[in-house]
LOFI-965887 format. One record per residue (C-alpha): residue number from 1; y, z negated, x. Coordinates in nm, 4 decimals, padded with zeros to 6 digits. Layout:
<nodes>
   num          Y          Z          X
   NUM          Y          Z          X
...
</nodes>
This chain:
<nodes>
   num          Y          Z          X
     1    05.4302    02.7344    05.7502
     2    05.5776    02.8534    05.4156
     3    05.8656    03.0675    05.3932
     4    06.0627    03.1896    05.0574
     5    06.0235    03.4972    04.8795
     6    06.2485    03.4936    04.5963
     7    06.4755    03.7513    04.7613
     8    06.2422    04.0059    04.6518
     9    06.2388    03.8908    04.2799
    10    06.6168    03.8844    04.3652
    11    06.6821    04.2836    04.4903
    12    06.5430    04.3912    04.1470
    13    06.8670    04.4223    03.9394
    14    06.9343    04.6727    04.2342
    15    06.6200    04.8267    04.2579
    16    06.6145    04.9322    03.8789
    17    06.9673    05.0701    03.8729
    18    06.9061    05.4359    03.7388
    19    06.5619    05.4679    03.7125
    20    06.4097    05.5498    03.3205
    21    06.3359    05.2206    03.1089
    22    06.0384    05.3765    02.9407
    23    05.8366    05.3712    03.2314
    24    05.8344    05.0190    03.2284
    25    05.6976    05.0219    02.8867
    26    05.3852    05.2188    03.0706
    27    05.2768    04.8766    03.1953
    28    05.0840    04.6771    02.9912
    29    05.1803    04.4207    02.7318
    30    04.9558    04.1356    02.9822
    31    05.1523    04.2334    03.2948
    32    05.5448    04.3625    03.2074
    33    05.7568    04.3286    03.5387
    34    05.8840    03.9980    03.4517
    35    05.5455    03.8525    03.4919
    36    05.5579    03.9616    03.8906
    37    05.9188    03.8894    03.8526
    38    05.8386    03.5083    03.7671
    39    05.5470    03.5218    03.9813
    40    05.7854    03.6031    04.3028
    41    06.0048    03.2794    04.1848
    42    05.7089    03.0792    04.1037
    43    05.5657    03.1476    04.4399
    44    05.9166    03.1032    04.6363
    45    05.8559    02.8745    04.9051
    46    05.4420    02.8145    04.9364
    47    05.3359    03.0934    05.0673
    48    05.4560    03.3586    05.3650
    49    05.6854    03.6331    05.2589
    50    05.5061    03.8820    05.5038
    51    05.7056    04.1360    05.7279
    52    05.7176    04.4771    05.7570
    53    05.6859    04.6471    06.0537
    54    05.7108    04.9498    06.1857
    55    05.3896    05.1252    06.3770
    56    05.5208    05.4344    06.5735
    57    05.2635    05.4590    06.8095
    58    05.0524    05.4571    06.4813
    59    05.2574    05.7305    06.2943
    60    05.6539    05.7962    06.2962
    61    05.6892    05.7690    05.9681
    62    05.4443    05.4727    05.8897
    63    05.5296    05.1015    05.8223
    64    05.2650    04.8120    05.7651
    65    05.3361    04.5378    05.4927
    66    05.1509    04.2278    05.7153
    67    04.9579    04.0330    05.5021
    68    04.7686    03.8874    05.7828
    69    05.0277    03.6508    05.8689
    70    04.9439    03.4786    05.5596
    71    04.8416    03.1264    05.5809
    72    04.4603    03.2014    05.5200
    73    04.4827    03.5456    05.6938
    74    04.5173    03.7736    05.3724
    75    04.6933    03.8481    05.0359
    76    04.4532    03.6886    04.8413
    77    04.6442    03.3274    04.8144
    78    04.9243    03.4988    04.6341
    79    04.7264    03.5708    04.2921
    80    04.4906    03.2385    04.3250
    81    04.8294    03.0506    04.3994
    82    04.9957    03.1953    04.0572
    83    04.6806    03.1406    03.8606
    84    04.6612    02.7778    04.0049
    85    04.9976    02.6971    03.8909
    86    04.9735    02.8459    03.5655
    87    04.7129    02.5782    03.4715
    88    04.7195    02.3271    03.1912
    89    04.7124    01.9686    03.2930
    90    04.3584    01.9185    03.1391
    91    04.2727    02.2026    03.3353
    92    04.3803    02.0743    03.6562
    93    04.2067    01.7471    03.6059
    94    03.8681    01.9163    03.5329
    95    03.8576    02.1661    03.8111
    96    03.8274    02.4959    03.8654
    97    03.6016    02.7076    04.0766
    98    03.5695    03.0522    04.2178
    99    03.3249    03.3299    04.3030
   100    03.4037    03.5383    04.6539
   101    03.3405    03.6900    04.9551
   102    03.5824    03.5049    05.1459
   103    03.9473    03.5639    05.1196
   104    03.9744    03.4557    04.7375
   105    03.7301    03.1748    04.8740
   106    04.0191    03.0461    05.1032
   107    04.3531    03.1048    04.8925
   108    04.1926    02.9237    04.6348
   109    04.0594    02.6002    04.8780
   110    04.4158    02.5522    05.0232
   111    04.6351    02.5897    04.7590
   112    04.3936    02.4060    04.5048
   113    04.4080    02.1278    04.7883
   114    04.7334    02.0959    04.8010
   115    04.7812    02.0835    04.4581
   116    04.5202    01.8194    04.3879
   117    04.2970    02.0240    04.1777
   118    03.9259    01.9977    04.2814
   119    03.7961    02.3455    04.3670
   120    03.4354    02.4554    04.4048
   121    03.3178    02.8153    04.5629
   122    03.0597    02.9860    04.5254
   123    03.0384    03.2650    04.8073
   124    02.7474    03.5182    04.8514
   125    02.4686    03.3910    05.1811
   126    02.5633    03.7812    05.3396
   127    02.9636    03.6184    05.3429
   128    03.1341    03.6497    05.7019
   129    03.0602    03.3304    05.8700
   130    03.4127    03.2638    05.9588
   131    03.5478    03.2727    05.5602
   132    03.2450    02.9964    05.4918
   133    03.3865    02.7875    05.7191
   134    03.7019    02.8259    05.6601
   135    03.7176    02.7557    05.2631
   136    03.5036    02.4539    05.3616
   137    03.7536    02.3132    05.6034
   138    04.0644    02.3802    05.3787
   139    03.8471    02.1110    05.1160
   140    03.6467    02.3259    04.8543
   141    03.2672    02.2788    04.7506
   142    03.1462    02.5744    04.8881
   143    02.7782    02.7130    04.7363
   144    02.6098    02.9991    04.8487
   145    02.4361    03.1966    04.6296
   146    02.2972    03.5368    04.5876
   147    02.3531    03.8854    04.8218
   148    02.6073    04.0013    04.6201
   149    02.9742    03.9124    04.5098
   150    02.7730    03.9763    04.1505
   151    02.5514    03.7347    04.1861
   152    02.7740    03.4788    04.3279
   153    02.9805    03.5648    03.9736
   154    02.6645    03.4596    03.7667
   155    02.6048    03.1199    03.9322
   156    03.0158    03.0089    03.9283
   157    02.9948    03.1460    03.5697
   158    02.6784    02.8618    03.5117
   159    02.8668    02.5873    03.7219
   160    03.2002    02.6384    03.4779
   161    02.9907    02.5477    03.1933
   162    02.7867    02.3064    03.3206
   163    03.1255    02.0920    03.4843
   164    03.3715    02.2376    03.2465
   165    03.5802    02.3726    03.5088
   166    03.8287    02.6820    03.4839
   167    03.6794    03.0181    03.6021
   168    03.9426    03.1780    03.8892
   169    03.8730    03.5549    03.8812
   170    03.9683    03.7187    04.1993
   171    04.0885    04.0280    04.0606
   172    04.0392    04.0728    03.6856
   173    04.3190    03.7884    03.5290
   174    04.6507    03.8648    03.4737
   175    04.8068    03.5842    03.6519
   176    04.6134    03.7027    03.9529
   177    04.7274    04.0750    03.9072
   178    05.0784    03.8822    03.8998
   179    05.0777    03.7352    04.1970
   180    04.9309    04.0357    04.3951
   181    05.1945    04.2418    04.2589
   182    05.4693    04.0360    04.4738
   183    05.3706    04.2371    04.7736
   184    05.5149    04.5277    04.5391
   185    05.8267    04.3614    04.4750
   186    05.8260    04.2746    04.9055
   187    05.7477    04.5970    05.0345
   188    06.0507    04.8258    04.7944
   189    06.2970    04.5459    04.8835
   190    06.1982    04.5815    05.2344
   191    06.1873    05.0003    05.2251
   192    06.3246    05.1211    04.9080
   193    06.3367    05.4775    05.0268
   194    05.9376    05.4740    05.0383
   195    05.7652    05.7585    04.9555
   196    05.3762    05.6401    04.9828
   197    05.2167    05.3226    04.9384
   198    04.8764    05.3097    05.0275
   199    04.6532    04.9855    04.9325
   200    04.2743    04.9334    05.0413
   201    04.1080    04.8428    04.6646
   202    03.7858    04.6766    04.6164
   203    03.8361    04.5134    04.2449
   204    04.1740    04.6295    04.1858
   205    04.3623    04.3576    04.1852
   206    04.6260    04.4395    04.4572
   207    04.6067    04.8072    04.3731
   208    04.7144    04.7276    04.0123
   209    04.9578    04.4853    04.1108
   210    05.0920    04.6734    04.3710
   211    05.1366    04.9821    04.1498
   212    05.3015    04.7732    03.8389
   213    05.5303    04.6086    04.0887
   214    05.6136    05.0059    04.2216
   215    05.5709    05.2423    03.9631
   216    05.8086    05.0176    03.7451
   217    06.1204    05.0160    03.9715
   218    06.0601    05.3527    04.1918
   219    05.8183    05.5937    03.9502
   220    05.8001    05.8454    04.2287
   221    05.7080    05.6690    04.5053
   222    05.3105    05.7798    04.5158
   223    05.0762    05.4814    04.4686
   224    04.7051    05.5726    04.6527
   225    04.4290    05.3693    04.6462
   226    04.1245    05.3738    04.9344
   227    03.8018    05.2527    04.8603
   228    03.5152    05.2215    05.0997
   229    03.2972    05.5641    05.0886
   230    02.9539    05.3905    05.0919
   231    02.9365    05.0282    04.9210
   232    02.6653    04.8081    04.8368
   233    02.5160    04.7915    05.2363
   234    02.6391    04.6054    05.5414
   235    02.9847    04.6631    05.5875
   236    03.3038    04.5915    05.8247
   237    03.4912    04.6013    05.4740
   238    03.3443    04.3529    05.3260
   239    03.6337    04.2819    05.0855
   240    03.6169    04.5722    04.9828
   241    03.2478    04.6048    04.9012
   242    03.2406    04.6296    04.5617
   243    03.1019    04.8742    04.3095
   244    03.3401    04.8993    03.9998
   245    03.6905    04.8380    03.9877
   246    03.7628    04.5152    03.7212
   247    03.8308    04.5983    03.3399
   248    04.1514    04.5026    03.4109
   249    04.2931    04.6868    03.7224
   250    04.1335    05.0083    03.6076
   251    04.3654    04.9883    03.3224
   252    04.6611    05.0309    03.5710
   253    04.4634    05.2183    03.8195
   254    04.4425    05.4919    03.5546
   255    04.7378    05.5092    03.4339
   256    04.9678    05.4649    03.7309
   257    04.8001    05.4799    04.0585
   258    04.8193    05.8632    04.1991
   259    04.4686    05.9053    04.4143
   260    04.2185    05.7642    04.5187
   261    04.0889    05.8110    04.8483
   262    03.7231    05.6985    05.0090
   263    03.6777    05.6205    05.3981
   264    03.3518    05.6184    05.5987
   265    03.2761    05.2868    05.7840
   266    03.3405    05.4621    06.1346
   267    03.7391    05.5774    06.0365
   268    03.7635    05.1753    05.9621
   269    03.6349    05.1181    06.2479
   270    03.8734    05.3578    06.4744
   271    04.1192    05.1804    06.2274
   272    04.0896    04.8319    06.3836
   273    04.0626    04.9239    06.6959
   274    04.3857    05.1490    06.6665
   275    04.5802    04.8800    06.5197
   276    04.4311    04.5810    06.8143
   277    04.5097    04.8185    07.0900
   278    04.8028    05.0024    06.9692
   279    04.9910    04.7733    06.7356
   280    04.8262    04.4358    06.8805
   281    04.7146    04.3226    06.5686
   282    04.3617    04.1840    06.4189
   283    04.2564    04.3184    06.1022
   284    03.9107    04.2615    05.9483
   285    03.7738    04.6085    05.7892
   286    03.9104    04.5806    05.4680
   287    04.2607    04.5240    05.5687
   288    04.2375    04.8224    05.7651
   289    04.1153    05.0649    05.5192
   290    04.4629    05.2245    05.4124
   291    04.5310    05.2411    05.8251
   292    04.2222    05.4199    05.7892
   293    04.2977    05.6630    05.5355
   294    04.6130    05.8044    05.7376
   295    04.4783    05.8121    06.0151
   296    04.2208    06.0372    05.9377
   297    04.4330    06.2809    05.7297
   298    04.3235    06.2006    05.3862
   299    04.6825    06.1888    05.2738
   300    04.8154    06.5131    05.3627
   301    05.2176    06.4810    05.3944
   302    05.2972    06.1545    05.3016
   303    05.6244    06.1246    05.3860
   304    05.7393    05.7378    05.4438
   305    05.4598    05.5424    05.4048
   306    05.4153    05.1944    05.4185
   307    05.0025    05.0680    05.4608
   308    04.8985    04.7289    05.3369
   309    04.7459    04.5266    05.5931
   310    04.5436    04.2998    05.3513
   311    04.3423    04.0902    05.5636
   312    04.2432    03.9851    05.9295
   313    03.9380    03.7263    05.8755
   314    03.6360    03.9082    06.0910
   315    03.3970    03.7138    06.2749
   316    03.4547    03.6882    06.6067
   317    03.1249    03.9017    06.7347
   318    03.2087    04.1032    06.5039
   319    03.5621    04.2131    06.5841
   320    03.4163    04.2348    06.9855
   321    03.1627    04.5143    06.9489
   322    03.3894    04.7108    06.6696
   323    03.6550    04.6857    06.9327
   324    03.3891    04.7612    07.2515
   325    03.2558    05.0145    07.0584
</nodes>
């Protein structure tokens, strides 16, 4: 199921041949390169290292980085891995548990499983079906609380102190922003002439990773971000639902990501469907967001660009009427 990545971490010495040291040192102290550097090693092995493919029937010059061959369907298990591992032993024997919508939910459940380290998961009621059920399977305590992400924050937040467990943050902890930032490291040693990199962001955490992981090694490769137009309501990008960016992320966001672009729910729509019947591929809403964003035009002349396909966990009535529709 697993497959190594360390050839990424590897194709760095290369990668940073010629380019100007100093804009390295515009990352911060709490993520230099080597932290995504280790992270690629530390990860070699447990999780998928994703292809990319080219689309051509979606855009000559386009390329998506498939994270929804993952093992739980999205990118998400690559930060919750890194954080997992880069607990103490007390913390591992305590617990740890999670707030999410669903795709944190689930890289958290398997990899805490397989580690041994009891996870619980607190998931908002309006979560897709299919990501409850899932993070239940792969062996977490799954509680549903509240509408919101927000909410479900608040009550994991109460159940750390009350059990003593270790708070997981799905986008705003460094070791998270770490791991994320792999698919950076993947995606130049897979297309170093890349000119665009576009990356669907809900709290940032693969948007900032992503950027470190780019900005450091190829500084003019543009980074753009695309965030859902109208959040807070029901949603096909429900990962990316979220109001604010995290403390952390928008740290990186502004100071290396390019642009940010917004898409309306009906261009993610046209997105999925594009990518089922062209390309052949399921994608829930947020994964298709930066699909979404070129193919409506928001990014003027991109050049080579390679889309991040973050996630394909949709319900299944779901996915039918998008793609009816």
């Amino acid at each position: 199921m697993f497959t190594a990545h360390a050839d990424a971490a590897r194709t760095l010495s290369v990668c940073t041949q010629g380019h100007a040291p100093d804009f390295e040192d515009r990352l911060p102290a709490w993520l230099p390169l080597s932290a995504m550097t280790d992270a690629a090693r530390r990860l070699s092995g447990q999780i998928v290292r994703t292809p990319l493919l080219h689309a051509p029937t979606l855009g000559r010059e386009l390329w998506l980085k498939a994270e929804v061959f993952q093992a739980t369907g999205a990118f998400k298990e690559r930060g919750a891995l890194n954080r997992l591992l880069r607990l103490t032993a007390p913390e591992r024997a305590a617990g740890v548990v999670a707030m999410s919508a669903g795709n944190h939910a689930q890289g958290v459940a398997l990899h805490a499983s397989r580690l041994g380290v009891r996870a619980t998961i607190v998931m908002p009621e309006t979560a897709p079906r299919c990501k409850v059920e899932r993070t239940a399977e792969l062996g977490a305590e799954v509680v549903l609380h509240g509408a919101t992400v927000g909410e479900a924050k608040g009550r994991a937040l109460e159940l750390a102190a009350e059990r003593r467990l270790t708070f997981l943050h799905p986008y705003d902890d460094p070791d998270v922003i770490a791991g994320q930032g792999t698919v950076g490291l993947e995606l130049l040693a897979d297309r170093p002439d890349v000119e665009t990199v576009v990356v669907p962001v809900g709290g940032g955490g693969l948007l900032a990773g992503v950027a470190a992981a780019v900005k450091a090694q190829r500084p003019l490769v543009r980074v753009i971000g695309v965030r859902l137009a109208r959040r807070g309501g029901p949603t096909l990008a429900d990962g990316i639902n979220v109001h604010a960016l995290g403390k952390l992320p928008q740290l990186i966001v502004d100071t290396l990501v390019d642009r940010i672009v917004e898409v309306e729910e009906a261009e993610i729509a046209a997105a999925m469907r594009a990518l089922h019947g062209s390309f052949g591929v399921v994608v829930e809403g947020a994964g298709a967001a930066g699909v979404a964003a070129v193919l409506s035009g928001r990014l003027g002349r991109a050049g080579r660009t390679v889309a991040v396909l973050s996630g394909r966990n949709v319900d299944g009535d779901t996915l039918a009427r998008t793609l009816a529709a």
